[in-house]
ZABA-349130 format. One record per residue (C-alpha): residue in three letters; x negated, y negated, z negated. Coordinates in nm, 2 decimals, always signed. Each point is the difference from the previous one (the first is absolute). Example, Ala and Ser with C-alpha at 12.3 -4.5 7.8 and 13.67 -1.06 7.14 Angstrom:
REM residues 2
+-----+--------+--------+--------+
! res !      x !      y !      z !
+-----+--------+--------+--------+
! ALA !  -1.23 !  +0.45 !  -0.78 !
! SER !  -0.14 !  -0.34 !  +0.07 !
+-----+--------+--------+--------+
REM end
This chain:
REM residues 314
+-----+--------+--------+--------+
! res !      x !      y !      z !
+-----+--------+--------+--------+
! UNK !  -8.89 !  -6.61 ! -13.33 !
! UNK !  +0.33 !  -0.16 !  -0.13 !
! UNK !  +0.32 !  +0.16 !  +0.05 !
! UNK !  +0.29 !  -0.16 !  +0.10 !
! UNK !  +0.14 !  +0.06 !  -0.30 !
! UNK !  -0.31 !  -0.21 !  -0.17 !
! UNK !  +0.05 !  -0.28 !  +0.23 !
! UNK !  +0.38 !  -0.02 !  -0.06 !
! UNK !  -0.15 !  -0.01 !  -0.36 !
! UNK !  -0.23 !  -0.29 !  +0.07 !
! UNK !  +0.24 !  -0.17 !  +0.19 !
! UNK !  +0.26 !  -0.01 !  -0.34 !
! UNK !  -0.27 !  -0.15 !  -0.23 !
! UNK !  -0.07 !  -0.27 !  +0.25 !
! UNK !  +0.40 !  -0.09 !  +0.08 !
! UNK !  +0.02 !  +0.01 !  -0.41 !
! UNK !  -0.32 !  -0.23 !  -0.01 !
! UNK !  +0.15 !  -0.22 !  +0.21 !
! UNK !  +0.33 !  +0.01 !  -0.14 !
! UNK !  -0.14 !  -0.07 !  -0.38 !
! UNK !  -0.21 !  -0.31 !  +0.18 !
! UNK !  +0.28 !  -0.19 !  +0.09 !
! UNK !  -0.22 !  -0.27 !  +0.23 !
! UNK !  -0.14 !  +0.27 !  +0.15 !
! UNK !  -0.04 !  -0.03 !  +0.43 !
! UNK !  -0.01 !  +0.31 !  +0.25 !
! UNK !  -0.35 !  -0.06 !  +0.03 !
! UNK !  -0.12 !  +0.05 !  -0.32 !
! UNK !  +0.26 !  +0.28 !  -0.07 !
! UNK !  -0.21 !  +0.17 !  +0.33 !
! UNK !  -0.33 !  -0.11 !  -0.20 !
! UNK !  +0.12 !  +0.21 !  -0.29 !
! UNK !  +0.10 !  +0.31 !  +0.21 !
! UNK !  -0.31 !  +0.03 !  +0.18 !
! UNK !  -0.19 !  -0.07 !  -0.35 !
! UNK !  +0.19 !  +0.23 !  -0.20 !
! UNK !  -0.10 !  +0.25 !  +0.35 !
! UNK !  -0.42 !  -0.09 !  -0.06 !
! UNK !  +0.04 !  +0.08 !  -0.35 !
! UNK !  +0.06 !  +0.37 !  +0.08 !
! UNK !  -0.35 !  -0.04 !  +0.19 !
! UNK !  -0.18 !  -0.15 !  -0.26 !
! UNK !  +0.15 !  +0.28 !  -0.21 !
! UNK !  -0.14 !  +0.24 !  +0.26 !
! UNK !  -0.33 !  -0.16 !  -0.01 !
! UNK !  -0.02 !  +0.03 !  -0.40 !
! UNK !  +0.03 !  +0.41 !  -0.01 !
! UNK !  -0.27 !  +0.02 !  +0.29 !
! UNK !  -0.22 !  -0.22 !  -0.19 !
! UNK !  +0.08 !  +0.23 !  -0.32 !
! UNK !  -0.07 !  +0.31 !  +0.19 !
! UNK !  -0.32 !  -0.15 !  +0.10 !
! UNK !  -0.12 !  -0.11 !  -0.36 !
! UNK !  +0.06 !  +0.33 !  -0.10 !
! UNK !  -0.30 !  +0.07 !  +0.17 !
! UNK !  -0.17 !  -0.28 !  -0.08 !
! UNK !  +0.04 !  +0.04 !  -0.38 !
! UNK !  -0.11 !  +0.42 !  +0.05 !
! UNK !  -0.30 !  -0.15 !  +0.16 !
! UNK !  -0.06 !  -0.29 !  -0.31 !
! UNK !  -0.03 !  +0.32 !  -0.24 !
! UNK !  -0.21 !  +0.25 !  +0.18 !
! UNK !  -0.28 !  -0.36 !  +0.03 !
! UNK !  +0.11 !  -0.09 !  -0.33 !
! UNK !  -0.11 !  +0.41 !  -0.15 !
! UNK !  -0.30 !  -0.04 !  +0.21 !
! UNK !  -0.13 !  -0.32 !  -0.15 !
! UNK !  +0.01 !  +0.19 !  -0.33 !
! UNK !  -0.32 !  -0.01 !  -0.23 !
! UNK !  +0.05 !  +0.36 !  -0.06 !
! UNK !  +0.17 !  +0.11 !  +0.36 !
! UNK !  +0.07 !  +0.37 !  +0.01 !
! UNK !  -0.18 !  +0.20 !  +0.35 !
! UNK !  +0.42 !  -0.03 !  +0.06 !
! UNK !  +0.05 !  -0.37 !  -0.01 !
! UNK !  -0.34 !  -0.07 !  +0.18 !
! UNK !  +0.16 !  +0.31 !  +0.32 !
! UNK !  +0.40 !  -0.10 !  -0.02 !
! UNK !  +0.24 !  +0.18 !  +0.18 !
! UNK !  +0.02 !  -0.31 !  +0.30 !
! UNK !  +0.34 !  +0.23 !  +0.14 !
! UNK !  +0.25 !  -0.26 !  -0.09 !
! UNK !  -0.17 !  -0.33 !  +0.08 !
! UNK !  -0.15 !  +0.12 !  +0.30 !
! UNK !  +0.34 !  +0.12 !  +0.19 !
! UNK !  -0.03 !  -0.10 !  +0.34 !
! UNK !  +0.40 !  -0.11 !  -0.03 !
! UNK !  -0.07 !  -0.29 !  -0.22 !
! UNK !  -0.31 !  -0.09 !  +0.21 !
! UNK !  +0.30 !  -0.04 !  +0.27 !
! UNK !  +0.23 !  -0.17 !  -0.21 !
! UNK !  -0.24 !  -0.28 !  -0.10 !
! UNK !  -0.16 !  -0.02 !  +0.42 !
! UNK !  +0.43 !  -0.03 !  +0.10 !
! UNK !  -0.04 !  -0.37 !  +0.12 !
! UNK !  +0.40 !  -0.11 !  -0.02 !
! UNK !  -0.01 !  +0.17 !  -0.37 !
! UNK !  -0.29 !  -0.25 !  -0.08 !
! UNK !  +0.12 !  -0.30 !  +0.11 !
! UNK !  +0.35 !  +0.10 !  -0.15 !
! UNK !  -0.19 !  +0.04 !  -0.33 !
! UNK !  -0.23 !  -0.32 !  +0.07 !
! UNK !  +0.30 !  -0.20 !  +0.01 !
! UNK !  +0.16 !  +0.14 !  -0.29 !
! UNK !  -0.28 !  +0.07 !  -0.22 !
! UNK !  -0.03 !  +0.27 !  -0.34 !
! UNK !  +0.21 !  -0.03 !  -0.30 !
! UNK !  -0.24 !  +0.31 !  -0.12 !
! UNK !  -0.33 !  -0.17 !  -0.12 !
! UNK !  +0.25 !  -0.17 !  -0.24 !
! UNK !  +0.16 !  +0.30 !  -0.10 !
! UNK !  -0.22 !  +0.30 !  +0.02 !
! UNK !  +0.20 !  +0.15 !  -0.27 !
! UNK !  +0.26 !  +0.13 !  +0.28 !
! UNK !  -0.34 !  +0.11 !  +0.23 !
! UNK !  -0.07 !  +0.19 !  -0.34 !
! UNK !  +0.33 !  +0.19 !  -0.05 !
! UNK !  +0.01 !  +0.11 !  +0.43 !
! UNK !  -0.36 !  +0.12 !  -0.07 !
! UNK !  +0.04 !  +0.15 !  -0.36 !
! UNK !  +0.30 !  +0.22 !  +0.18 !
! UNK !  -0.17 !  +0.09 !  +0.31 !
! UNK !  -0.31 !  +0.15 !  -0.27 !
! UNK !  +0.29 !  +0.24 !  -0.18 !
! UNK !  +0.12 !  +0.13 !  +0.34 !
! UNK !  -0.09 !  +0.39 !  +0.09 !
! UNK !  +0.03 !  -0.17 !  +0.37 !
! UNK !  -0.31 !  -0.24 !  -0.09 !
! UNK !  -0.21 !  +0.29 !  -0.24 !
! UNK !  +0.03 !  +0.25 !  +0.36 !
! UNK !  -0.08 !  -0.29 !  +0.26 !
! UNK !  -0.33 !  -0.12 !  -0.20 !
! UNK !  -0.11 !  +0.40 !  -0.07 !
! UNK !  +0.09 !  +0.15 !  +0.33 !
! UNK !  -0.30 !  +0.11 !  +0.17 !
! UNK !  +0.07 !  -0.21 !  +0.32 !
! UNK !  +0.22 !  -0.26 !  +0.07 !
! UNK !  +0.16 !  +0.00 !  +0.35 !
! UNK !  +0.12 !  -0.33 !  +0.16 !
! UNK !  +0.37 !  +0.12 !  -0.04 !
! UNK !  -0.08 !  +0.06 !  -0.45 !
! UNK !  -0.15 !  -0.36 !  +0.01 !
! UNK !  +0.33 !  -0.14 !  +0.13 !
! UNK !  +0.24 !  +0.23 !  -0.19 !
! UNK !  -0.20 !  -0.14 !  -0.29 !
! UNK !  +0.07 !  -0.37 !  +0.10 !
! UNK !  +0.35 !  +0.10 !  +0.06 !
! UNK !  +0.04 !  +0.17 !  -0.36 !
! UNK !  -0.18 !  -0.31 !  -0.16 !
! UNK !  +0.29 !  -0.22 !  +0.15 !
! UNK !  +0.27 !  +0.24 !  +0.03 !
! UNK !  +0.02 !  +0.13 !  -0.37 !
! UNK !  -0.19 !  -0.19 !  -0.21 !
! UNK !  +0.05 !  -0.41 !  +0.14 !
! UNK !  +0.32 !  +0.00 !  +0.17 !
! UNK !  +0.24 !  +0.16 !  -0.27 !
! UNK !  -0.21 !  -0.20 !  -0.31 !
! UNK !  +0.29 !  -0.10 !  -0.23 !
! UNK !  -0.23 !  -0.25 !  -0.16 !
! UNK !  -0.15 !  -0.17 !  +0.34 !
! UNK !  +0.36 !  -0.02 !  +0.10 !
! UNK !  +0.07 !  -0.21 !  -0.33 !
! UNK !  -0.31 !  -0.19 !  +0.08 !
! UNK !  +0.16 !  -0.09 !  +0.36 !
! UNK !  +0.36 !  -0.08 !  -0.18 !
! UNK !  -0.18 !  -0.25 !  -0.21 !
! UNK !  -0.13 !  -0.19 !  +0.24 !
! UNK !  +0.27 !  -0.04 !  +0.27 !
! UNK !  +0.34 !  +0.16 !  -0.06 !
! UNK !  +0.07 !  +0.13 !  +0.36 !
! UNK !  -0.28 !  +0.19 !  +0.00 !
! UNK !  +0.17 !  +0.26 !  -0.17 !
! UNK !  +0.21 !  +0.07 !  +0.33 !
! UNK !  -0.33 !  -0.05 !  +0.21 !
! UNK !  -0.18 !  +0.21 !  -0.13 !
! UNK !  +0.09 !  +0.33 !  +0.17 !
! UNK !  -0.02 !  -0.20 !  +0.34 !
! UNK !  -0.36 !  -0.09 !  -0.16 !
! UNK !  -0.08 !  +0.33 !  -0.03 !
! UNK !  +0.11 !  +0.12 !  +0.30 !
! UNK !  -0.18 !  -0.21 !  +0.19 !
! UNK !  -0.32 !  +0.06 !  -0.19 !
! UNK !  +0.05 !  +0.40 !  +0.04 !
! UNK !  +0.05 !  -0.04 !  +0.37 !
! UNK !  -0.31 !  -0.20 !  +0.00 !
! UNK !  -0.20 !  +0.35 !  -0.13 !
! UNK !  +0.12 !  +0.21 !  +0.17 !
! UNK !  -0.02 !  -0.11 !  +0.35 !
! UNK !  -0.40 !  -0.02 !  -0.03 !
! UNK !  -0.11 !  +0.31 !  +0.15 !
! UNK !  -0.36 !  +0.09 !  +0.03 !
! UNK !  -0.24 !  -0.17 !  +0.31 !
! UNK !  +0.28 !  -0.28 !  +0.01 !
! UNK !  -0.12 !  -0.35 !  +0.02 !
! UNK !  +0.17 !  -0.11 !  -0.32 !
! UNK !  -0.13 !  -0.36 !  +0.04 !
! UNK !  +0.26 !  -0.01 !  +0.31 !
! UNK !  +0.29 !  +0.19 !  -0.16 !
! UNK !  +0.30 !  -0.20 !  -0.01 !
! UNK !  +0.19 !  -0.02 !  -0.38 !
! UNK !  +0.35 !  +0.04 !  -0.03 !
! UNK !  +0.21 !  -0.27 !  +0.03 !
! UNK !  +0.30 !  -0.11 !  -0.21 !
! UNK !  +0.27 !  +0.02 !  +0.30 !
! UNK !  +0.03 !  +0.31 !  +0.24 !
! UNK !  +0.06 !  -0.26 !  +0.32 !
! UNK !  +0.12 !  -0.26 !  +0.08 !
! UNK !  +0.37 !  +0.07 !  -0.02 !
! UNK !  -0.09 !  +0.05 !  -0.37 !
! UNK !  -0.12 !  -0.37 !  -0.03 !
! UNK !  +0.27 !  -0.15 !  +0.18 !
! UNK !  +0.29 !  +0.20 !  -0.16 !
! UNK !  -0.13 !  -0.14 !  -0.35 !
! UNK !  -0.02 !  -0.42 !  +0.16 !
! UNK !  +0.36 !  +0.12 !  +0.12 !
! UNK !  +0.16 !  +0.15 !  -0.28 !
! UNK !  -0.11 !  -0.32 !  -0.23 !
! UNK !  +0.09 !  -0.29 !  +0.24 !
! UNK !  +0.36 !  +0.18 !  +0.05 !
! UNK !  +0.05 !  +0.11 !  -0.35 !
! UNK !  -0.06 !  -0.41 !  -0.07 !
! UNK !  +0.18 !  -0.11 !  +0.30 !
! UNK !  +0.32 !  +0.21 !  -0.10 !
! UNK !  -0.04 !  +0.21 !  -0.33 !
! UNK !  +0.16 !  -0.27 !  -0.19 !
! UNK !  +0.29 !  +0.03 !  +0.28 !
! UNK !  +0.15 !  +0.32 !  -0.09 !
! UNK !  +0.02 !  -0.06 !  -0.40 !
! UNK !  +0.38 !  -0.04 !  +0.06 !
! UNK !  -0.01 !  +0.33 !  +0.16 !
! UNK !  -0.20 !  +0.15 !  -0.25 !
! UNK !  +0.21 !  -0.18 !  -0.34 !
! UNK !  +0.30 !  +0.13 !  +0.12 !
! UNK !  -0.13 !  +0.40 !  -0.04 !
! UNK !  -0.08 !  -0.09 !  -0.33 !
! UNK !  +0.29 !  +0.19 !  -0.22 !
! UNK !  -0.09 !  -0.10 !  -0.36 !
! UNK !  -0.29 !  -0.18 !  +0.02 !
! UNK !  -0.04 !  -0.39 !  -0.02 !
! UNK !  -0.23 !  -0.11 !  +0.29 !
! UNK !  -0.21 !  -0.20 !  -0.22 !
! UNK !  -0.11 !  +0.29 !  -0.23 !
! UNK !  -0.15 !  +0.20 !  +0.29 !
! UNK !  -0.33 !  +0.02 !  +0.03 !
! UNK !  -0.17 !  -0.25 !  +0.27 !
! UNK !  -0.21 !  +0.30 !  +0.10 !
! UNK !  +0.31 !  +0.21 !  +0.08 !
! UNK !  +0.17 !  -0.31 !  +0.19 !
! UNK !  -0.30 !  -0.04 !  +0.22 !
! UNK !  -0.01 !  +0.35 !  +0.08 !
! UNK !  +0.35 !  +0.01 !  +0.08 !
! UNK !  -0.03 !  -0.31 !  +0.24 !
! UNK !  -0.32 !  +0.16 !  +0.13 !
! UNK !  +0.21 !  +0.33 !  +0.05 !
! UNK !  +0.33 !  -0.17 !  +0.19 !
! UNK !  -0.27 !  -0.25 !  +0.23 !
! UNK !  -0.11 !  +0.36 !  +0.12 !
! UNK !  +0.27 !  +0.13 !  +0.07 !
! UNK !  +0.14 !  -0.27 !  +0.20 !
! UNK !  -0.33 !  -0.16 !  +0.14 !
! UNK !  -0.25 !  +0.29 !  +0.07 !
! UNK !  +0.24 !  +0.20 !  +0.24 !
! UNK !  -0.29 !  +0.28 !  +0.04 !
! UNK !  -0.02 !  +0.11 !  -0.39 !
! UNK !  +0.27 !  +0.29 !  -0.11 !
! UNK !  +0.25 !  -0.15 !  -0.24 !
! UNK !  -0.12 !  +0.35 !  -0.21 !
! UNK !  -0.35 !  -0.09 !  +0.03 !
! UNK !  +0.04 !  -0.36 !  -0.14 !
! UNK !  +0.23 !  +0.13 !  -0.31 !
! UNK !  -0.22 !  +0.27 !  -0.12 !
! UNK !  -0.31 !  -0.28 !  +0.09 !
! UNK !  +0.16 !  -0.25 !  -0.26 !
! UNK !  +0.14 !  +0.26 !  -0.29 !
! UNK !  -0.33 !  +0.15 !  -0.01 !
! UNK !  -0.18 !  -0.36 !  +0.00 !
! UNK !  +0.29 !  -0.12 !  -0.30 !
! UNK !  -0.13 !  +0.34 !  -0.22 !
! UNK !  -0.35 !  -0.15 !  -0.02 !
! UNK !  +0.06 !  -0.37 !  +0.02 !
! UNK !  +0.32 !  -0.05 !  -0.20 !
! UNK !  +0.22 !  +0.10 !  -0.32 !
! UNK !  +0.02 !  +0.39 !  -0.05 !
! UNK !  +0.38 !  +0.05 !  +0.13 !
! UNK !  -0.07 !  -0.28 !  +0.27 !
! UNK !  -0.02 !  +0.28 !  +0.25 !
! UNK !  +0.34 !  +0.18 !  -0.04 !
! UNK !  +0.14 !  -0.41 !  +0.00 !
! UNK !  -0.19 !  -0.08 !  +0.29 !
! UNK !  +0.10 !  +0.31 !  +0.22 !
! UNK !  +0.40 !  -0.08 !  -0.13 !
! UNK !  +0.00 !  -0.30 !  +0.12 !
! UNK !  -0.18 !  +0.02 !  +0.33 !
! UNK !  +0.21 !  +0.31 !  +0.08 !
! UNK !  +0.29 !  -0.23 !  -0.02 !
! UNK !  -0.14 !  -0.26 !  +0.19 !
! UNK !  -0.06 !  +0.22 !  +0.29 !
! UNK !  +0.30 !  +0.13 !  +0.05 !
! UNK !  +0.15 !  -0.30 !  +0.02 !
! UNK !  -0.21 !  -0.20 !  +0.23 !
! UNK !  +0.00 !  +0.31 !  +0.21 !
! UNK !  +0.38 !  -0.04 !  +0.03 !
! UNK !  -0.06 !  -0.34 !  +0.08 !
! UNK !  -0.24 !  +0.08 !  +0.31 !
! UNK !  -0.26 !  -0.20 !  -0.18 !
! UNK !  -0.25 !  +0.28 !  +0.01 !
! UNK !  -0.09 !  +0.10 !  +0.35 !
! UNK !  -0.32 !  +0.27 !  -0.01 !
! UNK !  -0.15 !  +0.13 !  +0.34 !
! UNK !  -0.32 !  +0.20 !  +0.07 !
! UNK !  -0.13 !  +0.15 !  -0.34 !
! UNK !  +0.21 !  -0.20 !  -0.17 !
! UNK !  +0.32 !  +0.23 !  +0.11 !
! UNK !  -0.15 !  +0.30 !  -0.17 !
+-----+--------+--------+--------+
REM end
């Protein structure tokens, strides 16, 4: 589930995509918002389909040992623990989960190799050795399992990560949301549910969530490029044209909400965008960032151009 921090970050790379296009229209600059917005679902979609062929390849060896010519009494009785738990028999029934990964299909068949590191970690664990030789496995040790699987072997996988990187930038930043999402996903099965019914998360907590990203974009293009004269003058020793076009957007998405969304603390919208500058921009773009909107604040306060009520006076 995004943040509104991640939105206001996927809001910046579509103003800056629309910004670099130059014939871009408000349409398409919506297209690319709401694009950039699927991706982090698609992403979500790739690390439940990796979780799954996790499985699937720890099923490929056990038939693979007992095709052998000279199978062993242990490859012809494998321990069926893993494969069998009941919690990936829900994941794969979940029917929003498989149309999500229907639509979006596997990257895995074509690179198993990533299957093959998750699965070569989750066989060095003392968590995996005491789940398959435990005596009985309880409903509640299947899904701690699952959880373990995803939680400390896929999610924090430097080179999956890298993999991710490579093939779309942003993903980078998605991919906590990603994960989230797909963590959220396990541990809301319960036993007896009717997992084919459960709903999956969803990238925005309401509505509110949805609209506040439409509105921060059309604003931020409607007047971001406004208040550069307010913004250039609080610029003490730098040349406007050598700052970043990252840090100008974020300063024109900072000062549209402070004057235009009248609910959002001035505080909250400052610490929103320095933290947002620290991942997205130059390393001192943060302590930049925060000098100059500080400055700005105070004096479009004096000029009564920032009027907060509800929340927003907090």
């Amino acid at each position: 589930m995004l943040t509104r921090r991640h939105i206001r970050a996927k809001v910046m790379q579509a103003v800056y995509a629309y910004r670099q296009g130059g014939t871009q229209d408000m349409v398409t600059c919506r297209k690319n918002l709401i694009h950039g917005l699927e991706k982090i679902e698609e992403l979500y979609s790739y690390q439940m389909s990796l979780l799954l062929s996790v499985k699937d390849m720890a099923a490929a060896r056990i038939e693979a040992r007992r095709a052998k010519r000279l199978a062993t009494p242990e490859d012809l009785n494998p321990n069926m623990r893993f494969v069998e738990n009941p919690v990936f028999a829900m994941i794969e029934e979940n029917t929003a989960l498989k149309k999500l990964m229907e639509r979006y299909g596997s990257p895995w068949a074509d690179r198993s190799e990533y299957v093959e590191l998750c699965y070569n970690a989750l066989l060095s664990s003392s968590e995996y050795e005491e789940y398959m030789n435990g005596e009985t496995a309880t409903y509640a040790m299947h899904k701690k399992m699952v959880v373990f699987l995803f939680k400390k072997v896929i999610a924090p996988m430097e080179e999956l990560a890298e993999y991710y990187e490579d093939c779309q930038m942003d993903w980078v930043g998605d991919l906590q949301v990603a994960n989230s999402m797909a963590l959220k996903t396990i541990t809301d099965l319960y036993e007896d549910c009717n997992a084919s019914e459960m709903e999956i998360p969803t990238l925005f907590k309401d509505i509110l969530d949805r609209d506040f990203a439409m509105k921060l974009m059309d604003k931020t293009i409607e007047y971001g490029e406004g208040f550069h004269g307010v913004i250039e003058e609080k610029l003490k020793n730098w040349d406007s044209e050598r700052v970043a076009m990252v840090d100008f957007i974020l300063m024109e998405m900072a000062v549209v909400e402070f004057v235009h969304f009248p609910s959002i603390p001035t505080k909250v919208t400052l610490n929103e965008y320095i933290e947002i500058s620290k991942e997205y921009s130059t390393v001192k773009s943060n302590t930049f960032v925060n000098g100059v909107l500080d400055r700005v604040l105070v004096e479009l306060t004096a000029e009564g151009k920032i009027v907060k009520t509800g929340r927003g006076l907090m």
